[in-house]
C-alpha positions as CSV (number, residue, x, y, z in Angstrom):
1,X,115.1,102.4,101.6
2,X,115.9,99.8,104.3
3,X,116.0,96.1,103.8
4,X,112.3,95.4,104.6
5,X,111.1,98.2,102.3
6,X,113.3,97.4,99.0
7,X,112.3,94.0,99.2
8,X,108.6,94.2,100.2
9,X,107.3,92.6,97.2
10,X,109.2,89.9,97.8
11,X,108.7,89.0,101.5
12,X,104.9,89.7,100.6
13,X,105.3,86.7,98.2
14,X,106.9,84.6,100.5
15,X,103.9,85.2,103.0
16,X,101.5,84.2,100.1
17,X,103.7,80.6,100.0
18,X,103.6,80.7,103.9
19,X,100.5,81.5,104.5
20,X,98.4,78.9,101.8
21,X,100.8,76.1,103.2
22,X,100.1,76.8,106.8
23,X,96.1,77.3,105.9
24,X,96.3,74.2,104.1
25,X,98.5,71.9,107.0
26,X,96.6,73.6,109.5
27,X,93.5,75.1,109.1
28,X,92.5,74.5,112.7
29,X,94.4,77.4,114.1
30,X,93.2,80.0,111.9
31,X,89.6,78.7,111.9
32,X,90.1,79.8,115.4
33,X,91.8,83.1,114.9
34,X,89.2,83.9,112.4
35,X,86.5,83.4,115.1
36,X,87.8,85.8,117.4
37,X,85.6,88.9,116.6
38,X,83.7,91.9,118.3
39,X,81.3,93.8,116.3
40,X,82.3,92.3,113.2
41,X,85.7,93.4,114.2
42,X,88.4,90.4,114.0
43,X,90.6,91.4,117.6
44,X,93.9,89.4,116.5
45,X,94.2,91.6,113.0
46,X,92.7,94.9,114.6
47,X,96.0,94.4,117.2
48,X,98.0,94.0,114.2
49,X,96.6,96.3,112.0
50,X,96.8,99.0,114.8
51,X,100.5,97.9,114.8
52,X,101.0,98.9,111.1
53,X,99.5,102.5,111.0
54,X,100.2,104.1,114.3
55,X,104.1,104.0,113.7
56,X,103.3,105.2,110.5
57,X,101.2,108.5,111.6
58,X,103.5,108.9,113.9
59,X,105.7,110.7,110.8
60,X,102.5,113.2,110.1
61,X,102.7,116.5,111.5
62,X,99.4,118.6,111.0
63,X,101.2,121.7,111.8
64,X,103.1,121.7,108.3
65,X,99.2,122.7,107.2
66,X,100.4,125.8,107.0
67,X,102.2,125.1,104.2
68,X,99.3,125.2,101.7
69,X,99.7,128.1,100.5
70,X,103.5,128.1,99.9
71,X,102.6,125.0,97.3
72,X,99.0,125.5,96.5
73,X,99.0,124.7,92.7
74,X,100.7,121.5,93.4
75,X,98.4,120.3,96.6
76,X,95.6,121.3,94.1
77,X,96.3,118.8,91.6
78,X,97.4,116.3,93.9
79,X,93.8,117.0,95.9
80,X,91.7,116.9,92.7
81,X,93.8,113.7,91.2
82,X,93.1,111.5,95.2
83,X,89.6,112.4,95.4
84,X,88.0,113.1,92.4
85,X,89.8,110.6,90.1
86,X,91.2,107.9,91.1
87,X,88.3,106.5,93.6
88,X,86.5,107.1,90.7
89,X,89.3,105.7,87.8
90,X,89.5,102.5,89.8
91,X,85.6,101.4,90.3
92,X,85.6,102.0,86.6
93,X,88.8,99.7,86.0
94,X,87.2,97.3,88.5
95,X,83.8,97.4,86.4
96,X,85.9,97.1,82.8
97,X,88.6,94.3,83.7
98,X,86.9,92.5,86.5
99,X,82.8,92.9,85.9
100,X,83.2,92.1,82.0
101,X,87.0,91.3,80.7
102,X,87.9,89.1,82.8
103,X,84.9,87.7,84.4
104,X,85.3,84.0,82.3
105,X,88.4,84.0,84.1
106,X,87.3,85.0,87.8
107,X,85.0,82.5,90.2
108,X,81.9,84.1,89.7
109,X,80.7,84.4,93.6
110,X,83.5,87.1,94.3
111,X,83.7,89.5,91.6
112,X,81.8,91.5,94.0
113,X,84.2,91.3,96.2
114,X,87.2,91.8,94.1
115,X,85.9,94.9,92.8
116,X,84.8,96.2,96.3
117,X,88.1,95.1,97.3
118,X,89.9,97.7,94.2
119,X,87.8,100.6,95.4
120,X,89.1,100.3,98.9
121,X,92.7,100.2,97.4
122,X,92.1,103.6,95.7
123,X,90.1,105.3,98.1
124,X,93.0,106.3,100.7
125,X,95.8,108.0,100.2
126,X,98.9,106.4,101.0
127,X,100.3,107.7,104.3
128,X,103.6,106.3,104.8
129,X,105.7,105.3,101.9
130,X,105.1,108.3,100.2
131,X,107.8,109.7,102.4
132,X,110.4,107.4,100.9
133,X,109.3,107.7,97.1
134,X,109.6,111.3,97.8
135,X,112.6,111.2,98.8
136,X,114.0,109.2,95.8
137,X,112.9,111.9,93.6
138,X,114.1,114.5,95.4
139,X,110.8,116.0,96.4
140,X,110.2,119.0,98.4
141,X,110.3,117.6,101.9
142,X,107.5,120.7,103.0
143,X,104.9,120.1,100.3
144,X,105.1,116.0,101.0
145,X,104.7,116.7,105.1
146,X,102.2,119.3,104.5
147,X,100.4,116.9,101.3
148,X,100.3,114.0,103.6
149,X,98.7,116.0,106.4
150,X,96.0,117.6,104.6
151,X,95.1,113.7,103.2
152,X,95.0,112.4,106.5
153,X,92.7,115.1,107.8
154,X,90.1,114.9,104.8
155,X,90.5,111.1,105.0
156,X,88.7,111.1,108.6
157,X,85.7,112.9,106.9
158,X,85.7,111.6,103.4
159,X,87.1,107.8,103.3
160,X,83.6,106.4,104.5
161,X,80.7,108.5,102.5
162,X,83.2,108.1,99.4
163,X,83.7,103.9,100.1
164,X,80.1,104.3,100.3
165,X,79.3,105.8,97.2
166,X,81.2,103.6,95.0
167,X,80.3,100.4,96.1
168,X,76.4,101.2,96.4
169,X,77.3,102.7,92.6
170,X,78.6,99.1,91.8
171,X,75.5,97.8,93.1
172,X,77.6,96.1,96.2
173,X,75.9,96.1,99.2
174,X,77.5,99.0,102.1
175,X,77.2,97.3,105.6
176,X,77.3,101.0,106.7
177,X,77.8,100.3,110.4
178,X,80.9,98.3,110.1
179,X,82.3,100.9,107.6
180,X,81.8,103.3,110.3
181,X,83.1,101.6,112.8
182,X,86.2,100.7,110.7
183,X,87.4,104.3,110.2
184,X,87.0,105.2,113.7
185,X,89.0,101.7,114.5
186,X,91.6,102.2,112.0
187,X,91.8,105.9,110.9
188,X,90.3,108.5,113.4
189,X,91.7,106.5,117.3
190,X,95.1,106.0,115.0
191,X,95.5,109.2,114.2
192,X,94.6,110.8,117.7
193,X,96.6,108.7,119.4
194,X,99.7,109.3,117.0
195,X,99.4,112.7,117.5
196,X,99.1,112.5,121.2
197,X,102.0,110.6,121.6
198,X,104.0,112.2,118.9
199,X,103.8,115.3,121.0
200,X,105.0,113.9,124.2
201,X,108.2,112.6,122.2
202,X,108.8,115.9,120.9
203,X,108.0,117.6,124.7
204,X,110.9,115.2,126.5
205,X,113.0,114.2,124.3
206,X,112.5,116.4,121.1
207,X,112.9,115.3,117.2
208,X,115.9,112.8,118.4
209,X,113.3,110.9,120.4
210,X,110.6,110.4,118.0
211,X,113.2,109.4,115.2
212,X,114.5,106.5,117.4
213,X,111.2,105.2,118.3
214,X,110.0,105.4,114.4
215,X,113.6,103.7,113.9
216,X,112.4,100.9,116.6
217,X,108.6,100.5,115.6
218,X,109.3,100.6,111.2
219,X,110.6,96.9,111.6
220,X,107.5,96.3,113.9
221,X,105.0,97.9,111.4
222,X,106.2,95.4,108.3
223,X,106.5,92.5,110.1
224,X,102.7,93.2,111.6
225,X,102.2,93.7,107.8
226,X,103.6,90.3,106.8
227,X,102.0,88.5,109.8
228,X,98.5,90.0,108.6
229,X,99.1,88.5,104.9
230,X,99.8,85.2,106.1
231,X,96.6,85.2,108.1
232,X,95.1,86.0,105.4
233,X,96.3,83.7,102.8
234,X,96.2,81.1,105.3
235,X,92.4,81.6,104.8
236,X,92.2,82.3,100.9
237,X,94.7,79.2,99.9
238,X,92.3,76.9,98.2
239,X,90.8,79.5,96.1
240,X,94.0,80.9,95.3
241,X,95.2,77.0,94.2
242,X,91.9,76.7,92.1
243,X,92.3,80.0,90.2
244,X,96.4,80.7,89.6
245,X,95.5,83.7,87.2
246,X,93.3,85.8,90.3
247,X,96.9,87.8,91.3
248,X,97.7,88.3,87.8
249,X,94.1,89.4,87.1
250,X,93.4,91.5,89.9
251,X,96.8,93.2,89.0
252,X,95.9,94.8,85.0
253,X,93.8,97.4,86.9
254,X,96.0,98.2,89.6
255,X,99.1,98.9,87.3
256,X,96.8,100.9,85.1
257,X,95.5,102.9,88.1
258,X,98.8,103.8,89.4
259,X,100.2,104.9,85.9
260,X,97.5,106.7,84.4
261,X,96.8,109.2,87.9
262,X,100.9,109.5,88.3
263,X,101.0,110.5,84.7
264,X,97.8,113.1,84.9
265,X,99.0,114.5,88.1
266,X,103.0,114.9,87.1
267,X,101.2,116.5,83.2
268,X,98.9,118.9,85.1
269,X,101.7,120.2,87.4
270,X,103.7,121.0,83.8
271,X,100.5,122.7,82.9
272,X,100.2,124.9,85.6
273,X,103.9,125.7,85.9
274,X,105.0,124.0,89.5
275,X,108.5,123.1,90.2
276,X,109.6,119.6,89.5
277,X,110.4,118.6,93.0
278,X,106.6,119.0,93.9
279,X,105.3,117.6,90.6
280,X,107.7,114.4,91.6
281,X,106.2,113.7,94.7
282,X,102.8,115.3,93.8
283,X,102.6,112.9,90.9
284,X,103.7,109.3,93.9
285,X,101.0,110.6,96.0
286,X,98.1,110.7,93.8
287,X,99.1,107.2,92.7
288,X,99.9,105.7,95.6
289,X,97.4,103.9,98.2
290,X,97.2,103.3,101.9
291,X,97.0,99.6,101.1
292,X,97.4,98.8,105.1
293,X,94.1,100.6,105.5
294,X,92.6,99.0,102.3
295,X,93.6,95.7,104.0
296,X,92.2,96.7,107.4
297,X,88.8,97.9,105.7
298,X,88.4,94.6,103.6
299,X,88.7,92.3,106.6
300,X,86.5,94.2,108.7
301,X,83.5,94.9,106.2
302,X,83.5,91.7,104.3
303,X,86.1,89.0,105.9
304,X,89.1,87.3,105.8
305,X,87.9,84.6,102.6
306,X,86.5,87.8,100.8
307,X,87.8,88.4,97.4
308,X,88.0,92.0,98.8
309,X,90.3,91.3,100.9
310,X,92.6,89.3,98.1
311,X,92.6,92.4,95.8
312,X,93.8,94.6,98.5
313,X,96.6,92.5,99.0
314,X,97.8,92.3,95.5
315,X,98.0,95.9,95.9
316,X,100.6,95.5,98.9
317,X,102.0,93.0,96.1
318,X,103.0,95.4,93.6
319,X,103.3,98.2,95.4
320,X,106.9,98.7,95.7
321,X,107.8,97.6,92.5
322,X,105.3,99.7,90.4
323,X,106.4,103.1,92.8
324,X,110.1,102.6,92.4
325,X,108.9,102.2,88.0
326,X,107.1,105.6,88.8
327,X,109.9,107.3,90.8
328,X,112.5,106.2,87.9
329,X,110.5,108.1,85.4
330,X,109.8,111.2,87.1
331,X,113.3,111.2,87.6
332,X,114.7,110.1,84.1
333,X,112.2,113.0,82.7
334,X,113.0,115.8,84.5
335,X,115.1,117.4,82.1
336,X,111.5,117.6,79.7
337,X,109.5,118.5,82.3
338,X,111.7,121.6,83.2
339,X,111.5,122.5,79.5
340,X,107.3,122.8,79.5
341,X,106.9,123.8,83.3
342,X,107.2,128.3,83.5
């Protein structure tokens, strides 16, 4: 992992200091930042958000689909545990911890929004990361390329009517045109115009090209990440300073999410016999989230101040290091898994 991706969590903590200092010396500037929108649409984040995915789809490459069949048992589970769990796993987290558990301890005018906010979180796929977790277990490099593909393509389709669903099942309200218009924004043009320009690299200058323009863009992508965060804090400061527990909070389902679908996806791959190094990476996708589309999503449909927005980016907060937990025990348990996997 480079620098920027070992320490993640805690350059994503500096940004919260950063950005509730900045937000609370000058609010003036981000008042104004905040204003600039089109279609519901704030144009300084879409730049930035745009700035965080496309490097990352750049890595995708559709035509390892035809690797399915090579590792269908393990693209099975992983499908079944990303689409018809852990959308589902988390709005019922959300409802449990945030709806009744801890609603004493929440401001009662966003619990909406924090719960919209975890749905989000779980209902993408992570893209990008996923590549390095794999790789820290030893994963199949094939099944991840061809895994990652297959999300990304049923993500285009699926990310919207599934949002959907869930929140109108929470009894949140779906402002269906911006929800539209935010995966065409920040999934379907990103992923078209990845692919388009991933195949010119490849066309004149071949897989040397593209891996020094991932090499240049990967410190461009975090640090579009970090700016975004500090936007956003800058905004959510003083409700952050009234209620210190929110992050903590907001956290309990998160870490529950990510260990109870890793530990169902990496037990049904022992079940049904696949290799280790596809139940390891098998096991970091299905827990894993696109948390920069999560972000994106929770800006657009409901705003900067929204408590959706907040719970998505306690999900950038742990990310990295609840993964690198995950990645040491697929790896410390392999040994056992190999024993019950024929």
């Amino acid at each position: 992992m480079g620098l920027f991706e070992r320490y993640l969590t805690l350059w994503v903590g500096l940004c919260i200091v950063a950005g509730i200092a900045l937000g609370h010396l000058a609010p003036a500037p981000f008042q104004l930042l905040g204003r600039l929108e089109l279609a519901q649409v704030n144009l300084p984040v879409a730049g930035l958000i745009w700035l965080m995915i496309v490097p990352m789809l750049l890595k995708i490459d559709f035509g390892a689909l035809h690797h399915v069949r090579k590792h269908w048992r393990g693209i099975a589970v992983t499908l079944f545990i990303n689409w018809g769990v852990k959308p589902f796993s988390m709005a019922l987290l959300g409802w449990f911890f945030v709806a009744h558990l801890f609603r004493p301890l929440l401001p009662e005018a966003q619990i909406d929004g924090y719960i919209a906010g975890l749905i989000l979180l779980a209902a993408a796929p992570c893209t990008a990361m996923v590549f390095v977790w794999s790789g820290l277990c030893r994963g199949e490099p094939h099944f991840t390329l061809t895994q990652v593909a297959l999300n990304d393509t049923i993500m285009m389709v699926a990310f919207a009517p599934l949002v959907g669903l869930l929140l109108g099942l929470s009894a949140i309200t779906v402002p269906w045109q911006t929800l539209f218009l935010s995966v065409v924004l920040y999934i379907v043009i990103p992923v078209g115009a990845a692919q388009v320009w991933r195949g010119r690299l490849l066309a004149s200058g071949g897989p040397a090209a593209l891996e020094r323009v991932l090499k240049t863009l990967s410190p461009a992508s975090l640090l579009a990440l970090l700016a975004t965060l500090v936007l956003l804090f800058a905004f959510q400061g003083a409700a952050i300073i009234a209620q210190p527990l929110v992050i903590a909070l907001l956290a309990v389902p998160i870490l529950i999410q990510v260990y109870l679908n890793a530990g169902l996806a990496y037990l049904l791959n022992r079940i049904f016999g696949v290799a280790h190094c596809v139940a390891g990476p098998s096991a970091l996708i299905g827990a894993s989230n696109f948390f920069e589309l999560a972000v994106a999503a929770a800006i657009a449909l409901f705003g900067f101040q929204s408590g959706a927005a907040l719970a998505t980016v306690v999900g950038v907060l742990v990310e990295v290091p609840v993964m690198l937990s995950v990645v040491r025990l697929v790896n410390g348990s392999q040994a056992w898994y190999e024993r019950g996997a024929r």
